[in-house]
KETIVO-308473 format. One record per atom (N, C-alpha, C): residue number from 1; residue in one letter; atom name; x, z, y. Coordinates in Angstrom, 3 decimals, decimal comma. Example, Ala and Ser with C-alpha at 12.3 -4.5 7.8 and 13.67 -1.06 7.14 Angstrom:
BEGIN
{nr=1; rest=A; atom=N; X=13,190; Z=7,800; Y=-5,690}
{nr=1; rest=A; atom=CA; X=12,300; Z=7,800; Y=-4,500}
{nr=1; rest=A; atom=C; X=13,200; Z=7,800; Y=-3,300}
{nr=2; rest=S; atom=N; X=12,850; Z=7,080; Y=-2,250}
{nr=2; rest=S; atom=CA; X=13,670; Z=7,140; Y=-1,060}
{nr=2; rest=S; atom=C; X=12,900; Z=7,870; Y=0,030}
This chain:
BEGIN
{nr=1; rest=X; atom=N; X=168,904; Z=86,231; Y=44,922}
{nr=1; rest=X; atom=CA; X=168,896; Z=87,667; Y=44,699}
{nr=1; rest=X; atom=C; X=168,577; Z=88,384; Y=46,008}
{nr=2; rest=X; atom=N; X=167,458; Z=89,314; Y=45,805}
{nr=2; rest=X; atom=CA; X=167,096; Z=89,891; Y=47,063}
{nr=2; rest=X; atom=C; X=168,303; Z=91,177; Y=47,757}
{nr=3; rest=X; atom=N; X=168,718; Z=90,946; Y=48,930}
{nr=3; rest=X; atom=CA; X=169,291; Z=92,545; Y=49,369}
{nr=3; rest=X; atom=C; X=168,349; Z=93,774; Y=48,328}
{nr=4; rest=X; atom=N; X=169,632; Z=95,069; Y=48,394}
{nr=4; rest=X; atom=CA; X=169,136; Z=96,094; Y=48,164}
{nr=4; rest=X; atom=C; X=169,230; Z=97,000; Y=49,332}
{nr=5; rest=X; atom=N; X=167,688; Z=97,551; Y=49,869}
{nr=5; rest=X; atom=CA; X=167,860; Z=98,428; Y=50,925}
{nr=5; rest=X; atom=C; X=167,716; Z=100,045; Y=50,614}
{nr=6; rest=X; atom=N; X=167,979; Z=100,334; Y=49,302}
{nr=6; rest=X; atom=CA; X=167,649; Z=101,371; Y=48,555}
{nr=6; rest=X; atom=C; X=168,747; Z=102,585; Y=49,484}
{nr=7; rest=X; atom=N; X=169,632; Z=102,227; Y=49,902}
{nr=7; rest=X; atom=CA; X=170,103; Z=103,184; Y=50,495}
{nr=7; rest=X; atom=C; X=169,274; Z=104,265; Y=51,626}
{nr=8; rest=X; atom=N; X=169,823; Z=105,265; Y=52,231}
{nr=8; rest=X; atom=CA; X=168,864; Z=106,028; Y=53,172}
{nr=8; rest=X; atom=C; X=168,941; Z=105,614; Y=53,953}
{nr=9; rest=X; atom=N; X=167,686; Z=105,167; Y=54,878}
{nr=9; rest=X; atom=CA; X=167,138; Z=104,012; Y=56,220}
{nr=9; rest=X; atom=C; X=166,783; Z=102,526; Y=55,744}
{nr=10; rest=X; atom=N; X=167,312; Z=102,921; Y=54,058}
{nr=10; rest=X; atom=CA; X=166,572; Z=100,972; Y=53,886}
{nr=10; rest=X; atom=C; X=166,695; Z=100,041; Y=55,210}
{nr=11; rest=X; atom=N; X=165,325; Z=99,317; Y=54,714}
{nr=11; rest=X; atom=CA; X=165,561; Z=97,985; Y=55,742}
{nr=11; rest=X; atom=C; X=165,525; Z=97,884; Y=56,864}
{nr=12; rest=X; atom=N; X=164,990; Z=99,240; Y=57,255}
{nr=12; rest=X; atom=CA; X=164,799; Z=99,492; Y=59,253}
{nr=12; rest=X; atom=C; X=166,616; Z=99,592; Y=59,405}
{nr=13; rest=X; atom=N; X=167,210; Z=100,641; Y=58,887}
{nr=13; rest=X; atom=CA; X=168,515; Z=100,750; Y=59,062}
{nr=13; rest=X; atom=C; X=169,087; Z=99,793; Y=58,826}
{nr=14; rest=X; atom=N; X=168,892; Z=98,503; Y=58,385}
{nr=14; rest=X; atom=CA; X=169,876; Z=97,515; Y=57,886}
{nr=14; rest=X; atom=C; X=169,419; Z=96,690; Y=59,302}
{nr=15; rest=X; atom=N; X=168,457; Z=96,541; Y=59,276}
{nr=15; rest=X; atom=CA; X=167,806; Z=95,949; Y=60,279}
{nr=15; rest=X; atom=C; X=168,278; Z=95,840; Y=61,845}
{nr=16; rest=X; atom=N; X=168,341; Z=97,779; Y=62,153}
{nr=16; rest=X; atom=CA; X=168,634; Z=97,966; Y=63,098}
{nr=16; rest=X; atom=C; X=170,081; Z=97,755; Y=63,226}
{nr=17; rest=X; atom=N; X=170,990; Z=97,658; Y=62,207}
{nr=17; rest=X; atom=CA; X=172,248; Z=97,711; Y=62,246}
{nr=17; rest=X; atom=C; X=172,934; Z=96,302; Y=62,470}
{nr=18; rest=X; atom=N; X=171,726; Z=95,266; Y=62,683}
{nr=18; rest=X; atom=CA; X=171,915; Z=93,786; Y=62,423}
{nr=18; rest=X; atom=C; X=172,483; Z=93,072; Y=61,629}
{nr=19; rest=X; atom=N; X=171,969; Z=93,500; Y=60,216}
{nr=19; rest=X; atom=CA; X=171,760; Z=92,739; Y=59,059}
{nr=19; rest=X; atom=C; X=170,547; Z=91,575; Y=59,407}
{nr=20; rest=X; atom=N; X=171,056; Z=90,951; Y=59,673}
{nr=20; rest=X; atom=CA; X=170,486; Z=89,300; Y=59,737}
{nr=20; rest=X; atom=C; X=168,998; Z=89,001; Y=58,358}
{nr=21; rest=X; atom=N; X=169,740; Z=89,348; Y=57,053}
{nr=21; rest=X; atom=CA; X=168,727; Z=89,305; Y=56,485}
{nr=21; rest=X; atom=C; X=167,768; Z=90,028; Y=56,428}
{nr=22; rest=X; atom=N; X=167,964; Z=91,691; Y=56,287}
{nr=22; rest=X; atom=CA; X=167,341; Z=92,322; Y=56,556}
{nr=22; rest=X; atom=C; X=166,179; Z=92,348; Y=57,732}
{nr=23; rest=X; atom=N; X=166,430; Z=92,038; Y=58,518}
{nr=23; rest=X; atom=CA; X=165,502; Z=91,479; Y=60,172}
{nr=23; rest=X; atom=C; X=164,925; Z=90,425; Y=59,788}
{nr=24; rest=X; atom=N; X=165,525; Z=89,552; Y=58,693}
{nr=24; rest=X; atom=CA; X=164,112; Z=88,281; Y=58,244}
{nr=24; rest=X; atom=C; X=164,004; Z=88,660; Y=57,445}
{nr=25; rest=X; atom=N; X=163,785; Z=90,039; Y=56,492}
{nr=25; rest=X; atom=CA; X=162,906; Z=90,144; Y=55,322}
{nr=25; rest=X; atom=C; X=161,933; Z=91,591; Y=56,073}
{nr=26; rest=X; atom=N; X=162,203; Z=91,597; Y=57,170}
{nr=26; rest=X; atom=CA; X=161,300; Z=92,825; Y=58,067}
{nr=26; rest=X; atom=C; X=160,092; Z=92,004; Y=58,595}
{nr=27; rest=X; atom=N; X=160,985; Z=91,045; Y=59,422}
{nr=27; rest=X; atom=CA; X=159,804; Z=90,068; Y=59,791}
{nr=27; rest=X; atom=C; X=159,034; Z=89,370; Y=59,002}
{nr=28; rest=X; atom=N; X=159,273; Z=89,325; Y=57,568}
{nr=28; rest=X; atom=CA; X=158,105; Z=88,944; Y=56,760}
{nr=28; rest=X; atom=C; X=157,333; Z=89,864; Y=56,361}
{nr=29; rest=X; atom=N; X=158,114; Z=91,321; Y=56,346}
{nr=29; rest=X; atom=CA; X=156,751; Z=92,166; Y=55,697}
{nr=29; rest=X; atom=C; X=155,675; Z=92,323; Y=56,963}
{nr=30; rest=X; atom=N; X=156,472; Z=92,295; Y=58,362}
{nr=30; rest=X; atom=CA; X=155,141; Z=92,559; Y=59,214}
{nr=30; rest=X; atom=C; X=154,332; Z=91,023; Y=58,989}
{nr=31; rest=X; atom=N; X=154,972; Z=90,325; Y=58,566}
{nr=31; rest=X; atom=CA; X=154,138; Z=88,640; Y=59,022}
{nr=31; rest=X; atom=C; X=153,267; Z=89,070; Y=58,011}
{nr=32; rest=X; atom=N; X=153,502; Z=89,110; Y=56,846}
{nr=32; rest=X; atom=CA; X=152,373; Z=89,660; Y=55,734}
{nr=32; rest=X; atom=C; X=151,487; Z=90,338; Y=55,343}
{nr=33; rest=X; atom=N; X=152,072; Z=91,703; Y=56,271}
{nr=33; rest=X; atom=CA; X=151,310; Z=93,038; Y=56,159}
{nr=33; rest=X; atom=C; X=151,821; Z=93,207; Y=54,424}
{nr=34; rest=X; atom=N; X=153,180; Z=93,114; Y=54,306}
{nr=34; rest=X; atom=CA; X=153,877; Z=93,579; Y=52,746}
{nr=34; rest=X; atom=C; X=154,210; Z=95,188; Y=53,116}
{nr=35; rest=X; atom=N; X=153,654; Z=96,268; Y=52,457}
{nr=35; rest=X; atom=CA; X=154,067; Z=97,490; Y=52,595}
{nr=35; rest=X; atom=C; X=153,830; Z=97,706; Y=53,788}
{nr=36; rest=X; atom=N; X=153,011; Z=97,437; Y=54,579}
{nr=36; rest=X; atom=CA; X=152,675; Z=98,112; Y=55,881}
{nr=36; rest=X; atom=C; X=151,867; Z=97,037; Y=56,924}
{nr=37; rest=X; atom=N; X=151,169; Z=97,788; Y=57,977}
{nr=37; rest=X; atom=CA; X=149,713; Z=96,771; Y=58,683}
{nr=37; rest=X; atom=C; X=150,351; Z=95,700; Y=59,159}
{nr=38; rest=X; atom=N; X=149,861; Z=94,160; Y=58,877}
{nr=38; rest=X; atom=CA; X=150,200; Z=93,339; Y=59,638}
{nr=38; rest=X; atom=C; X=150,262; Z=93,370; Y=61,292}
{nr=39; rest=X; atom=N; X=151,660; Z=92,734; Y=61,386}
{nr=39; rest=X; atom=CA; X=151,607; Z=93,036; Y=63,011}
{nr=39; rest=X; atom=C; X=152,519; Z=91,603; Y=63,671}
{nr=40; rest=X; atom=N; X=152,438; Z=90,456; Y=64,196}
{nr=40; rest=X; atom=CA; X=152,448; Z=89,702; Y=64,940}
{nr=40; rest=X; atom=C; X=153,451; Z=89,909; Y=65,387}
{nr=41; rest=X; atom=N; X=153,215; Z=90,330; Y=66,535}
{nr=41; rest=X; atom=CA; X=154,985; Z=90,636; Y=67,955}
{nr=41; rest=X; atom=C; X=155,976; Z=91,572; Y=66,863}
{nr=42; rest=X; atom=N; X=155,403; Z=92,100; Y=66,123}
{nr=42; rest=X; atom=CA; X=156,632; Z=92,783; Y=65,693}
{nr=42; rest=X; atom=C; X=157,537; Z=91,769; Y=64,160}
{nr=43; rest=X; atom=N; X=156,567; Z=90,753; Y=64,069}
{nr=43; rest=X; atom=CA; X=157,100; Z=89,643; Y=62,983}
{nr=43; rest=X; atom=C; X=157,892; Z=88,830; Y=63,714}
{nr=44; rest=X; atom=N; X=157,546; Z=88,783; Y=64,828}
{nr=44; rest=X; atom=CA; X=157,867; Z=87,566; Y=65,972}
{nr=44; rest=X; atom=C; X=159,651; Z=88,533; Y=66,466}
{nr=45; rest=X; atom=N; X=159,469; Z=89,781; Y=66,958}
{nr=45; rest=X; atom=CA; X=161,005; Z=90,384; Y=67,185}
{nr=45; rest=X; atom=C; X=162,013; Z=89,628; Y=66,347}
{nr=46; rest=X; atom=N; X=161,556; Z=90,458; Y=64,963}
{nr=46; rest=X; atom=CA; X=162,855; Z=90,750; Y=63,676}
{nr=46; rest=X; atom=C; X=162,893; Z=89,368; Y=63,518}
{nr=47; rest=X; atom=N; X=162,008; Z=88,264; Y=63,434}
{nr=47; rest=X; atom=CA; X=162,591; Z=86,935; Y=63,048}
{nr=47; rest=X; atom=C; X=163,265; Z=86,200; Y=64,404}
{nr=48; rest=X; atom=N; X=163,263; Z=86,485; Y=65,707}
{nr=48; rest=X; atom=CA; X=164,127; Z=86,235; Y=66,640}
{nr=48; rest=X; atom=C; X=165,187; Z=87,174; Y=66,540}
{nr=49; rest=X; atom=N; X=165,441; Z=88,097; Y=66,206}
{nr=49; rest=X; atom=CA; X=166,786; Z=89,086; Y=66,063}
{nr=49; rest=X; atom=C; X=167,750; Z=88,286; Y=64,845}
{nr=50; rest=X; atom=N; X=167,107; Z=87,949; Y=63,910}
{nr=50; rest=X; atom=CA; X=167,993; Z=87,364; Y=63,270}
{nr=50; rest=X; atom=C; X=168,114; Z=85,571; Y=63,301}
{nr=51; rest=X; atom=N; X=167,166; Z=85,448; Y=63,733}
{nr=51; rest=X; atom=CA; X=167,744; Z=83,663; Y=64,144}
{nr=51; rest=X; atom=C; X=168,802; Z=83,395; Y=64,882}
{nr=52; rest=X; atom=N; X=168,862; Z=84,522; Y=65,733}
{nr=52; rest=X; atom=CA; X=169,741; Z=84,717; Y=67,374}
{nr=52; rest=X; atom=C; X=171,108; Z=84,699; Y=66,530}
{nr=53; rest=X; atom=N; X=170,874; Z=85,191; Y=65,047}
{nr=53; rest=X; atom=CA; X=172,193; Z=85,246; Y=64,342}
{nr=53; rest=X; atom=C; X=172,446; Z=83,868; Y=63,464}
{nr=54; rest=X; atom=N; X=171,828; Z=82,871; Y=63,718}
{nr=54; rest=X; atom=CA; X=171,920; Z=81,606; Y=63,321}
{nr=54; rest=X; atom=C; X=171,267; Z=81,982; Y=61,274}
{nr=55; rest=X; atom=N; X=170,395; Z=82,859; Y=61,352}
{nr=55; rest=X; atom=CA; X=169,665; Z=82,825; Y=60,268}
{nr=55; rest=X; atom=C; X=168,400; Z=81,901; Y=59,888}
{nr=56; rest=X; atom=N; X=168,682; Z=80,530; Y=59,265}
{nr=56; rest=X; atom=CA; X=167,881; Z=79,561; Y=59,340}
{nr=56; rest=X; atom=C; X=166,421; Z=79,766; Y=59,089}
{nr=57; rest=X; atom=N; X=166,210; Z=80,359; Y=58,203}
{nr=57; rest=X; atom=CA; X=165,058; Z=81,047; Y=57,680}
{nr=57; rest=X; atom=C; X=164,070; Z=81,463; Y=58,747}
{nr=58; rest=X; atom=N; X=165,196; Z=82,438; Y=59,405}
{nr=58; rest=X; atom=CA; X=164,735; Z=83,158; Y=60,625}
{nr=58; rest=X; atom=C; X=163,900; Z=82,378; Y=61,859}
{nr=59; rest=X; atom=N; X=165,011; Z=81,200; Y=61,978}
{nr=59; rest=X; atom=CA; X=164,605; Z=80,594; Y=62,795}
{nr=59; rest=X; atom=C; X=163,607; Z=80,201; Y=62,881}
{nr=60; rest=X; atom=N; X=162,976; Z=78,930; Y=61,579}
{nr=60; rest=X; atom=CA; X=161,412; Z=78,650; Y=61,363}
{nr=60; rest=X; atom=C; X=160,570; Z=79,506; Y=61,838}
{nr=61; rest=X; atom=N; X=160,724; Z=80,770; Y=61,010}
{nr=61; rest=X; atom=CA; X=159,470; Z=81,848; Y=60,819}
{nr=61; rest=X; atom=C; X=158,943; Z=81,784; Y=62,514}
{nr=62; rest=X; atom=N; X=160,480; Z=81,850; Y=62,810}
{nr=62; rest=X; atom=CA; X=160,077; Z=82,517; Y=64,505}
{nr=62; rest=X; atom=C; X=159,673; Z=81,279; Y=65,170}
{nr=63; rest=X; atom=N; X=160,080; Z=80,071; Y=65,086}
{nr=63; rest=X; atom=CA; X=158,771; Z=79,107; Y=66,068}
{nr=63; rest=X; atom=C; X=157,885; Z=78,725; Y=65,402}
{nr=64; rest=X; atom=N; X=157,250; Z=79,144; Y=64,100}
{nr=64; rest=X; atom=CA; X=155,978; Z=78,797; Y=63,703}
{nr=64; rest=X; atom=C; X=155,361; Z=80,350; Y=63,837}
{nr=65; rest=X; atom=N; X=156,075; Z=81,439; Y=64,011}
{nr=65; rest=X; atom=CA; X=154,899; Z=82,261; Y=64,463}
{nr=65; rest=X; atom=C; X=154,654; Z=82,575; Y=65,879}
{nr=66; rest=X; atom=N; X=155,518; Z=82,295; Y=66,964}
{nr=66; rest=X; atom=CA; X=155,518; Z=82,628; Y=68,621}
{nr=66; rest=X; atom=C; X=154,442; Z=81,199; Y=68,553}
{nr=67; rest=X; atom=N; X=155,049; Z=80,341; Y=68,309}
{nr=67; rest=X; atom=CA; X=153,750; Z=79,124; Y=68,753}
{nr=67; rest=X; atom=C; X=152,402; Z=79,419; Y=67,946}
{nr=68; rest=X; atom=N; X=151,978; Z=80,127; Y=66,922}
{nr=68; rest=X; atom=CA; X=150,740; Z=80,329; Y=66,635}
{nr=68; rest=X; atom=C; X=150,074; Z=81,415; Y=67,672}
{nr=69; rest=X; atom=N; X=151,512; Z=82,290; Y=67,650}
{nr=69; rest=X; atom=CA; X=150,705; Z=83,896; Y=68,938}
{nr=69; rest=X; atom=C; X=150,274; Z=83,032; Y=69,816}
{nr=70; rest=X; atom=N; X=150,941; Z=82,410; Y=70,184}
{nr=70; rest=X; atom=CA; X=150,789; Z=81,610; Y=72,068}
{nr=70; rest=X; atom=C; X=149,599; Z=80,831; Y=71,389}
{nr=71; rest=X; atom=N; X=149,320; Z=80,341; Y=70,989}
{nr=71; rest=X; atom=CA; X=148,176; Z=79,727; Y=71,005}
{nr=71; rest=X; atom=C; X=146,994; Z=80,622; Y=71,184}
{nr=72; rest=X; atom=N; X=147,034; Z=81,611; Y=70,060}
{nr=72; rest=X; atom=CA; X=146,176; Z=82,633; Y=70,241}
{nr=72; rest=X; atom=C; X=145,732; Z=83,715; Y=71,095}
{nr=73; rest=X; atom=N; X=146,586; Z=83,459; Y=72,010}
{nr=73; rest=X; atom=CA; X=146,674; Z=84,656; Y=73,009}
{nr=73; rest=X; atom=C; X=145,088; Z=84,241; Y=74,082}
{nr=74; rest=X; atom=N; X=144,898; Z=85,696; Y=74,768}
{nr=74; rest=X; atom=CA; X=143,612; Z=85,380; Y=75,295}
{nr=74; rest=X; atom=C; X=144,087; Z=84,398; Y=76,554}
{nr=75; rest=X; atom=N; X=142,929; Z=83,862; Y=77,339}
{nr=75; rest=X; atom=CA; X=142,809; Z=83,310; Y=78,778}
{nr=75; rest=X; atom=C; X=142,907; Z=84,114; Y=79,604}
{nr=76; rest=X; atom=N; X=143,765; Z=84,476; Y=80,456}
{nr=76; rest=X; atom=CA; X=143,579; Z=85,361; Y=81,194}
{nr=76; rest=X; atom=C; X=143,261; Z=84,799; Y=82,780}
{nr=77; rest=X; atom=N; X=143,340; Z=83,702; Y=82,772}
{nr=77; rest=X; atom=CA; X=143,374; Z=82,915; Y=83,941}
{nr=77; rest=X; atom=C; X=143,918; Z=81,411; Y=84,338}
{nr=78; rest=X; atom=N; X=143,254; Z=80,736; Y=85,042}
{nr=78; rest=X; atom=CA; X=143,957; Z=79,892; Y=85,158}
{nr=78; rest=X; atom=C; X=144,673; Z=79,124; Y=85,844}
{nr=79; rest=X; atom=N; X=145,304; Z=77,969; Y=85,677}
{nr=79; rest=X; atom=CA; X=146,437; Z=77,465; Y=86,371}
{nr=79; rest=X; atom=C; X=146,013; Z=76,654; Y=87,818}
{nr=80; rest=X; atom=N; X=147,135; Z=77,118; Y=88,777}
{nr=80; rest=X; atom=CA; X=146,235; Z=76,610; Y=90,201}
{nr=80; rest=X; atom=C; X=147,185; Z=75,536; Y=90,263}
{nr=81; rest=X; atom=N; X=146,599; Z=74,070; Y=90,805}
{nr=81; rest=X; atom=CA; X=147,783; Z=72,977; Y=90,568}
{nr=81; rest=X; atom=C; X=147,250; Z=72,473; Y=92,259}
């Protein structure tokens, strides 16, 4: 059964209030672009905000999406050894 965020501030307010689930059902709508533009770092936050709360779910999301960013991220330079 999904949370209800029907109250006033919904899921940002639940979110911000550290509702655990709420912060991994935020970080999926940005991972998705569900109800609003897909956005990366901001999928990557809410699913570390709530892993940090031992939200298992959370956890995955967040090292299968920081290790896809990092992969993707540009070259900016390279390593002097």
């Amino acid at each position: 059964m999904k949370p209800d965020y029907s109250e006033e501030g919904g899921i940002y307010k639940a979110a911000e209030q550290g509702n655990a689930d709420a912060q991994y059902d935020l970080g999926a709508m940005y991972n998705f672009g569900e109800g609003m533009e897909q956005d990366n770092a901001e999928a990557i936050k809410w699913f570390l905000k709530a892993a940090e709360q031992d939200h298992a779910d959370a956890d995955l999301r967040f090292r299968k999406r920081s290790r896809t960013s990092v992969r993707n991220l540009p070259v900016t330079g390279g390593l002097d050894h």
